[in-house]
N, C-alpha and C positions, 0 to 999 in steps of 0.2 A: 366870336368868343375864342383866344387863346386857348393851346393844348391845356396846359397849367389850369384853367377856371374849368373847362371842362371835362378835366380827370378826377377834378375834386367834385364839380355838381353830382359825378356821374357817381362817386362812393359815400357822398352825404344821403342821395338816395337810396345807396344799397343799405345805409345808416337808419334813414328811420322806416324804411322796408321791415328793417329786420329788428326793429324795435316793436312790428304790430304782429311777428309771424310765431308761431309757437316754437317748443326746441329741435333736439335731435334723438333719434333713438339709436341705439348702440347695432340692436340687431337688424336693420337694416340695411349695413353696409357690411356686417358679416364679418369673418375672420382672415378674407382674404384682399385685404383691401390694405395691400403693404406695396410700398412704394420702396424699392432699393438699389439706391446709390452709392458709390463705394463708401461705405463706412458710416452713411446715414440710412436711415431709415422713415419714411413720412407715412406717417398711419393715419385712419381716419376712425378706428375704437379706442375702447378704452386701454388705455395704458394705468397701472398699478397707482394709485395715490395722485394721480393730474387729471382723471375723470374725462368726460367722454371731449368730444371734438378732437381736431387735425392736429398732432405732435410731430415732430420730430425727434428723432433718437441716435445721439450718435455713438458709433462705437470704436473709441479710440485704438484698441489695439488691433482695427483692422485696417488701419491707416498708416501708411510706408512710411510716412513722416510728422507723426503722430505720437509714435512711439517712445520718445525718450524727450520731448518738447515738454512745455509743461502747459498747464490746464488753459492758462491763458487763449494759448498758441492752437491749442487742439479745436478749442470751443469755433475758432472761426471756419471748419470748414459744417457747420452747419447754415444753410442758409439764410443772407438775411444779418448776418452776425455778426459784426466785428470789435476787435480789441483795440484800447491805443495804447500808444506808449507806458502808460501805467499800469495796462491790465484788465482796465475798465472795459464792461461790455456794455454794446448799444445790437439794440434790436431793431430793425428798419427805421434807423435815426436816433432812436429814444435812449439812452443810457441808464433810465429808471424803471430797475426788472427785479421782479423778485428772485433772491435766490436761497434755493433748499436743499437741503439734504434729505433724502428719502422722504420728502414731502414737507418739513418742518422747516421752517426760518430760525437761523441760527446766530446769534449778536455778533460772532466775528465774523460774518461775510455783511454785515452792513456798510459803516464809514471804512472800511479797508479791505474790501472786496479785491479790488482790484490788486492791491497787495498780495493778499492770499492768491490771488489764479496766478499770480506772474512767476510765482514761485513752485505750488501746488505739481508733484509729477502726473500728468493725465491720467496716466494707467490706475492712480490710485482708486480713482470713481471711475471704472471702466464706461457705467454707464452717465449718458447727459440727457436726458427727455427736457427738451421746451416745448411751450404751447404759447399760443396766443390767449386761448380760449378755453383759460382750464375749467372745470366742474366748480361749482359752488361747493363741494368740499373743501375744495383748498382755499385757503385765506386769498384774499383779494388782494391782497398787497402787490404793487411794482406796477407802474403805470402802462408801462410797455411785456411785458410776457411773465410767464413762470418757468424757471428753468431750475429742474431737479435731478440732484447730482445723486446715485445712484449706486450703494458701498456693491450689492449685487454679491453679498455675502452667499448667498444661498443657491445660485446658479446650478445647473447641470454643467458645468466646467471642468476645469483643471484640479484634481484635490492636492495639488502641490505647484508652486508657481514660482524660479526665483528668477531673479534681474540681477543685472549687472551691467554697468554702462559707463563710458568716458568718455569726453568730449576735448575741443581743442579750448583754450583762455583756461587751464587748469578748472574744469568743470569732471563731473561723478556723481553717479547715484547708483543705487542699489535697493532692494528688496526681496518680501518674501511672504505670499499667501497657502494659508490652508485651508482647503475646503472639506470637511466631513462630515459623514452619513451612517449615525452610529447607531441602530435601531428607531427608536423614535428621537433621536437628538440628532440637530444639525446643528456643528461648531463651526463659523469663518473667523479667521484672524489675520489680519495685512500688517506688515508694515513697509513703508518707504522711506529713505533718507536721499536728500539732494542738495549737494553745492556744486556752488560757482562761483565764477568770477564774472562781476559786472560791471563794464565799462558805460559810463555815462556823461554826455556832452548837451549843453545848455546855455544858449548866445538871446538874450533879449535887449531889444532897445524901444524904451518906454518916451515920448514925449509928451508933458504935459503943461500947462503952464508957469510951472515952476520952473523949465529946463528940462533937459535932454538926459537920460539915465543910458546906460549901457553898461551891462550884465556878462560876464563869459565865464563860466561855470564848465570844471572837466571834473568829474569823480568817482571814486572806485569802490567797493563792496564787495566782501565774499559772503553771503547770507548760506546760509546752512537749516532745512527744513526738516522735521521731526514729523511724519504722520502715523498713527496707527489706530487700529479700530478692531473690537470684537464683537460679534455674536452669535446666540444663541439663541434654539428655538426648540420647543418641547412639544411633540401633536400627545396630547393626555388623552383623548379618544376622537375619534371622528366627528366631533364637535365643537373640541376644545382645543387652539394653540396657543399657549405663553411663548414670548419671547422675550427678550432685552437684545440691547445693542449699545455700546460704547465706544466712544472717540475720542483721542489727544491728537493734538497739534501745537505744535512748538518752531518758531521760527526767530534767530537771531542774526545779528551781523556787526560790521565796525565799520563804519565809510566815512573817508574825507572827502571834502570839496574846499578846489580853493579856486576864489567868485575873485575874479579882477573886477571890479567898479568904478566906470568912467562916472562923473555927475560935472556935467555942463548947464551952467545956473543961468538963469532970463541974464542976470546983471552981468557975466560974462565972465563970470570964474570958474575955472576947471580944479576939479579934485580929483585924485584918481587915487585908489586903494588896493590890499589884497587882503581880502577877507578868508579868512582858514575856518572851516568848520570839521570840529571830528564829532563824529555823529555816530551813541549806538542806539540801537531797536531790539526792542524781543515782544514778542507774541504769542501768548497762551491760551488755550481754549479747550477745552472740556466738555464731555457730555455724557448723559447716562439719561436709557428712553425702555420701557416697560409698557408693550403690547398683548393685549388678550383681543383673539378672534374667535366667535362663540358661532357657528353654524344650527340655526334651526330646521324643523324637520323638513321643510324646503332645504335645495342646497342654494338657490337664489334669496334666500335668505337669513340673514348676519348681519351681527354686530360687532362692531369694534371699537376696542376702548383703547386709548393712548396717554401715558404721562411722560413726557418729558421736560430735563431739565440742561443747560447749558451756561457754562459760564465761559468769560474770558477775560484778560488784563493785557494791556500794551502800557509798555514802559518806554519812553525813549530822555536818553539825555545829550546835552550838546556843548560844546565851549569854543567859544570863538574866538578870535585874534585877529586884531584888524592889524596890518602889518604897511609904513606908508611906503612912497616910492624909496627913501635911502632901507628900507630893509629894515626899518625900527617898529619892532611892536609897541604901539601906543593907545592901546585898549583890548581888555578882554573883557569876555563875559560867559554868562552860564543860563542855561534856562533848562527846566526840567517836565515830562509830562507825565500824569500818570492817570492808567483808564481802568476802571473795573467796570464790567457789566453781569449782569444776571438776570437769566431768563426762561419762566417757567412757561409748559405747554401745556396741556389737557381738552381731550376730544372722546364724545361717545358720535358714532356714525353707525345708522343704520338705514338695509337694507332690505327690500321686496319686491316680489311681483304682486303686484293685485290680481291679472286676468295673464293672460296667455300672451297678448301684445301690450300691456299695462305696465311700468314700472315705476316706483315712488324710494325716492332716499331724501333722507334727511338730517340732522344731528344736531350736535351743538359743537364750540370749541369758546376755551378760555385760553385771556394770555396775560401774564404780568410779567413786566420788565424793571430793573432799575440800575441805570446807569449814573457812574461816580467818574466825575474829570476833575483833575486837578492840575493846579499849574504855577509854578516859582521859577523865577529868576532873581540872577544876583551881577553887579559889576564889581569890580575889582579896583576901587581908588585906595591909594596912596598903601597898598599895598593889602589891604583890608575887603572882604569880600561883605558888601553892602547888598543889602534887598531890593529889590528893585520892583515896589507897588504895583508899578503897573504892568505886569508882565506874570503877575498873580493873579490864580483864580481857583473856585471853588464852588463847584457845578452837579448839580444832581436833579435826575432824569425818571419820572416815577412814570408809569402809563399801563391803565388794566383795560381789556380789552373781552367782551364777552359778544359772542354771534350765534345767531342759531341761519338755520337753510334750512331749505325744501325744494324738491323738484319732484316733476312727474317727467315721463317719457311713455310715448305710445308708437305704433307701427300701425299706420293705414296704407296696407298694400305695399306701393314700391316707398313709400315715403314712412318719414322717422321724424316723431316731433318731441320738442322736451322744452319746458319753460319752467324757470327755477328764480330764486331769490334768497340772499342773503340779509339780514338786518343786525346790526351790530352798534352796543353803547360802548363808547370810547370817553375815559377820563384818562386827565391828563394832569402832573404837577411837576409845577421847575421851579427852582431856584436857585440862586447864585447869589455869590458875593457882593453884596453893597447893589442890586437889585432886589432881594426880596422874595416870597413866594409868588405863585401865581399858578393857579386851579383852572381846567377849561373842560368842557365836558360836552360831546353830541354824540348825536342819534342818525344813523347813515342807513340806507336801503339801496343794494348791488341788485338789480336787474339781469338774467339771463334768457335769451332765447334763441333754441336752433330750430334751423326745418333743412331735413339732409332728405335726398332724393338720387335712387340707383335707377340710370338710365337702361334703354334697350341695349346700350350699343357695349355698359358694362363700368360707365364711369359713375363716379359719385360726386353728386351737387354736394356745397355743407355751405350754409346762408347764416349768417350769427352774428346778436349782437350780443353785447355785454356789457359790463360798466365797471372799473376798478378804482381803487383808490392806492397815492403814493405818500406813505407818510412821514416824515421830516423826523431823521435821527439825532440821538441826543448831540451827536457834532456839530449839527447843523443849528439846532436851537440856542446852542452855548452864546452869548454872548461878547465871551473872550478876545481880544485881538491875539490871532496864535500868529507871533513873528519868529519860529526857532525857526522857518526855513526860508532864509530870505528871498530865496529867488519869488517864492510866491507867499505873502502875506495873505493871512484867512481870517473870517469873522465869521462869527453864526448872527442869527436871527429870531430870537426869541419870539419876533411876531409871523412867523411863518406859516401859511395855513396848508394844510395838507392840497396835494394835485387829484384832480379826480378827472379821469379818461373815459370817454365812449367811444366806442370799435366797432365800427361795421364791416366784417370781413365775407367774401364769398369765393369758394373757393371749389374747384375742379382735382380731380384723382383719376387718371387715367393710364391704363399697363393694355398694352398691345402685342404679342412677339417680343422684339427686342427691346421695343421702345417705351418708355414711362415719362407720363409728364403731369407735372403737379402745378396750375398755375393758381394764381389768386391775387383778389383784387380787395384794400382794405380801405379806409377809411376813418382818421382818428380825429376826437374832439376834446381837447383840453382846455379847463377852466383850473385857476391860480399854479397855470407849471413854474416849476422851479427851474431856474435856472443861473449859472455863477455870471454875475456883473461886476465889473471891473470897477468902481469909485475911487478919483483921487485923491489923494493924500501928501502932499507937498508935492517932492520931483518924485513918488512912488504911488502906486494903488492899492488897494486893499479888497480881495476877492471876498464877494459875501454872497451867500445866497438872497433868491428877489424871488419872490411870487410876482409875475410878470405878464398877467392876463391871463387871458383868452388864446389860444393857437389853434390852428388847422392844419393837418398831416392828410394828405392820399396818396396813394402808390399802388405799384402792380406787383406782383413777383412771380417769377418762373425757377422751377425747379425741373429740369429733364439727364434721366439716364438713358442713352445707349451701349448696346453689346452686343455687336453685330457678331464677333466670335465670340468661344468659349475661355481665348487665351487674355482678351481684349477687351475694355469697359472705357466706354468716358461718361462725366457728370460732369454736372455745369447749373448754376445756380444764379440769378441775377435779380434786384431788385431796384425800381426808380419812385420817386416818391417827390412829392412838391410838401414843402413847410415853409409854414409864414409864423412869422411873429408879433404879436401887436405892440407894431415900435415906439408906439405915443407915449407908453408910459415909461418910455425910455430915454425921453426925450427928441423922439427923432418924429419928421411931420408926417409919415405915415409908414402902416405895416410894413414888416418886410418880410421876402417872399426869396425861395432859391429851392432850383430844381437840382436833388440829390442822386447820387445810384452809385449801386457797385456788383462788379460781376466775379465768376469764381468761378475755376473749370480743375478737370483732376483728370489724369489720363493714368489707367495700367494696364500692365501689358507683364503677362506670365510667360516666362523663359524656360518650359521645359516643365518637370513637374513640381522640383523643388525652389527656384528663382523666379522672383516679380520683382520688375521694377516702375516706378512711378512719378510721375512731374505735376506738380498743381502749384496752383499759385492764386491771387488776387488784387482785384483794383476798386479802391474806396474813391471817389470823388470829394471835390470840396464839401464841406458839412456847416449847415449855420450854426452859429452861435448867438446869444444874446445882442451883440455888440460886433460881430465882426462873422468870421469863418476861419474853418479849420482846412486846408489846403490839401487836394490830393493825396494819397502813394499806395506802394502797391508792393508784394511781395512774392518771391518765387523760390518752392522748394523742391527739391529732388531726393528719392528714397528706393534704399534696396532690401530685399531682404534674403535671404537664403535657407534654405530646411536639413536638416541633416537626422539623424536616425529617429528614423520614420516620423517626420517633422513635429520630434518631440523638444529639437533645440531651435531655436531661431537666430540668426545672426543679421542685425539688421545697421545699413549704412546711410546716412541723412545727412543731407546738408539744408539749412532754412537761409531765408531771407540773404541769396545767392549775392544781391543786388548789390548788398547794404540801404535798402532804398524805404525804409521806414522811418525816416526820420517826419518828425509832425514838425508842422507851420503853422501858426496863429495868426492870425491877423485883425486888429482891430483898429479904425477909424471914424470915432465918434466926434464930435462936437468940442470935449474935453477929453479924448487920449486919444492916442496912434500908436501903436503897439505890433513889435514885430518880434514874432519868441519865436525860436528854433531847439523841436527838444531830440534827441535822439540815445538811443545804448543796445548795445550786443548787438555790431553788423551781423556778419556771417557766422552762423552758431554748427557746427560740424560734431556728428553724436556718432560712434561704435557702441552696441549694445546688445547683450544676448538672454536671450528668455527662455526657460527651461521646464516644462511643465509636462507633468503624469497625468 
């Protein structure tokens, strides 16, 4: 048997092990069962609003290099983690994760997630809690983890906090929070602002039957980010807390690119072009969330009620000019996008003890969403700006979502069990232009169960399965051909069926002296993943999403701190995993299969009482894809910081991605394409930044 078949036999059985084993209980692993590495944190209780089982927590402002990056850049020094070129985050492989804010899923961190984090300043959500294996309170959604971004309005912190910071490629941000404590009222208020300058470089050479395409694409961007957020909370007596909490976000920019395009045709004629695109973007989003927390005459006893609400719109418009070799523009055109979504929340969750080692929660949550896309183009003959049909659309995204839960937890001695369940009706209505309506409606049941166990020696087992579901956003379903950005051509897929995940993970928590070591071992089982497939389209392809079978994921991962002094820490995180994919229905004659990993280490080192400095960096291995792999790389950064009157000021010095060495590699060699993309922007990014906080 092959390592590969038997890392997977050996986490399908921790799989349906822990499909027969009951849950976890919180108070068996106790309050001290904290794992800290520089800047992260791995716990095995409950964390606020992600329910019980193993988190991670990081805390960006205690990160050297960290500090003036933005959310993208920060999130990878959590375990297991990493960003690409766009932003995008993948969890030990998976790039389908839910993401929150204080617990809630929000419409502008869906189809442009990764958008928002590449830009987003880290500091703004100081805190980041993931899990693999969140509570049945929290929505199931994201097929691979839950990761909840955390305003942390309310902290024991700073009650005054400002920023300021510059960077080299005419980059800036700046900020400013309040935290206060005003008999029974707490006020936070942030905000952050952040531009830059962004360079971006993109070489693709497509072959397909049609002939030979080649792409070289250099383009530039100053996006300028708006974030701010308030709240407020009121204790009315020792039973009663109101709060509300509000958020804007605002992002725009202006970018050109201009795409040289070689087309070398089967019949043996060469064209060669420069395509000019000026391209702008802006991004809005809004929110406004009203919490009541009712304490009964237990204090393990309460209710919470939640409504919220959140909108957003993304506007982008484009104009191109195809310009030939003598320098003559001999076509323009225009195409325009426009997105509105809206999106209501609502949750009653309650909790109790029954017995002394007994615990029981449960609740409800409703969700209604409804998304508007729309989309014109027009050419420009004979001096006349003409419509251009097919380059129109008109697209809307209905989807009500109703779940209730239950779990118990109990405590037999050293061991903690908990088994929980979710059950949720999901309807669904789309329709679109010169398609039609079309109504779909099911009935889903999420499985939970842990069995945690505190050994003699002081470590903690945590054995869990679970079951998630990943559900296909309105971008995805659109059936549109969206060509405004040529380098990659997109379609949705109106017949997409939602991914649904089972996760057998078990996992170890161990603090010795100096030493801390968190390893774990997972195992994942996906039916209809989604994932982007390339189809051609003359000498070009057109990227659409495919529900693409069946897949199998196992992997290890290790987390370990040492601190052997008090001046001195290192962390180091590494994860390996084998994924296959079932290539039949991809055309290819069997599965395919490719052994993944990536490692991550952090060294500081304190210089006296007020200077630390620090070096960490990372290495992502090749990654499968649908159709091909995503090639190595790897990043290394360096951070200082300094304290001055009585380290109420911080002055902190950074340089990221030393290397320049993050540029991504694509590779695909199917049957019908071969495809070689090279994407890369912002080598080396060098930050001055001072924080000043009471």
């Amino acid at each position: 048997m092959t390592l590969k078949r038997f890392i997977y036999t050996s986490q399908l059985t921790v799989l349906l092990l822990g499909a027969r084993m009951p849950g976890f209980a919180q108070e068996a692993y106790g309050t001290d069962s904290v794992i800290r590495l520089p800047a992260v944190e791995i716990n095995e209780k409950q964390f606020s609003r992600l329910g019980s089982g193993k988190v991670k927590k990081l805390r960006a402002g205690a990160d050297l290099t960290a500090v003036s990056v933005t959310a993208s850049d920060a999130l990878r020094r959590l375990p297991s983690v990493i960003t690409d070129i766009e932003g995008t985050l993948s969890f030990r492989g998976n790039s389908r994760n839910a993401l929150l804010i204080n617990g809630i899923p929000y419409g502008f961190l869906e189809e442009n997630s990764g958008d928002v984090l590449i830009q987003l300043p880290a500091l703004f959500f100081p805190d980041a809690t993931l899990s693999s294996v969140p509570g049945t309170e929290v929505v199931p959604d994201g097929s691979g983890s839950a990761l909840s971004l955390s305003s942390a309005s309310f902290t024991n912190g700073s009650a005054l906090r400002i920023t300021a910071g510059a960077g080299l490629h005419e980059r800036y941000n700046g900020g400013a929070a309040v935290n206060l404590h005003l008999g029974k009222w707490r006020i936070g208020a942030r905000y952050d602002y952040r531009r830059e300058f962004r360079d971006r470089t993109f070489t693709k050479t497509l072959a397909t039957a049609a002939g030979t395409k080649t792409m070289d694409n250099s383009a530039s961007a100053r996006p300028g980010v708006h974030v701010a957020d308030v709240s407020a909370a009121y204790e009315a007596d020792t039973k009663n807390r109101f709060s509300v909490y509000g958020l804007y976000h605002a992002m725009d920019y202006d970018r050109y690119g201009g795409i040289r395009v070689t087309n070398e045709l089967a019949a043996g004629t060469v064209n060669k072009m420069l395509r000019h695109r000026y391209n702008t973007q802006r991004q809005d989003a809004y929110a406004a969330e009203a919490r009541w927390l009712h304490s009964f005459s237990s204090p393990e006893e309460r209710l919470e009620v939640i409504f919220h609400y959140d909108g957003s719109g993304y506007d982008e418009d484009n104009h191109f000019e195809n310009e030939n070799p003598k320098g003559e523009i001999v076509k323009q055109d225009n195409s325009a996008i426009d997105q509105d979504k809206q999106a209501y929340y609502w949750s009653a969750g309650y909790r109790k003890t029954l017995a002394p080692s007994l615990f029981f929660k449960g609740g409800y949550i409703g969700r209604y969403k409804h998304d508007r896309y729309e989309a014109a183009a027009s050419d420009l003959k004979n001096g006349t700006w003409v419509p251009n049909a097919a380059g129109a659309t008109d697209f809307t995204f209905k989807r009500t979502i109703q779940l209730v839960y239950a779990s118990l937890q109990a405590d037999v001695k050293r061991f903690g069990l908990e088994a929980g369940l979710q059950g949720e009706h999901t309807r669904l209505e789309t329709r679109s232009k010169g398609e039609g309506e079309e109504h779909r409606s099911y009935f889903h049941l999420y499985p939970q169960v842990r069995l945690g166990y505190s050994d003699q020696a002081g470590g903690r087992w945590l054995l869990t399965y679970t079951q998630r579901i990943d559900r296909p956003v309105s971008k995805e379903l659109n059936p549109f051909i969206d060509r405004s950005n040529d380098l990659q051509t997109v379609q949705g897929n109106p017949a997409l069926k939602p991914e649904i995940m089972h996760l057998g993970e078990l996992s170890y928590t161990y603090a010795a002296g100096t030493v801390r070591l968190v390893p774990a071992a997972y195992g994942r089982y996906r039916t209809n993943r989604i994932m982007d497939v390339a189809n051609p389209s003359g000498n070009d392809v057109i990227w659409r999403k495919e529900n693409i079978g069946s897949t199998r994921t196992a992997g290890m991962e290790l987390a370990a701190y040492w601190a052997p002094w008090r001046v001195f820490s290192l962390g180091a995180s590494g994860n390996v995993y084998w994924d296959e994919i079932n290539g039949r229905l991809l055309g290819y004659g069997d599965s395919k299969s490719m052994t993944c990993w990536d490692v991550k280490g952090l060294a500081k080192l304190a210089l006296g009482r007020n200077a630390e400095v620090q070096v960490d960096g990372f290495y992502v291995s090749g990654q499968l894809t649908a159709q091909g792999k995503i090639k190595g790389r790897y990043a290394v950064n360096a951070g200082a910081s300094y304290y001055l009157f009585q380290r109420k000021l911080r002055l902190n010095l950074s340089v990221n991605n030393l290397f320049d060495s993050l540029k991504e590699v694509t590779v695909i060699d199917s049957p019908d394409i071969r495809l070689h993309q090279e994407r890369n922007r912002d080598a080396r990014v060098g930050w001055l930044s001072l924080t000043y906080g009471l």
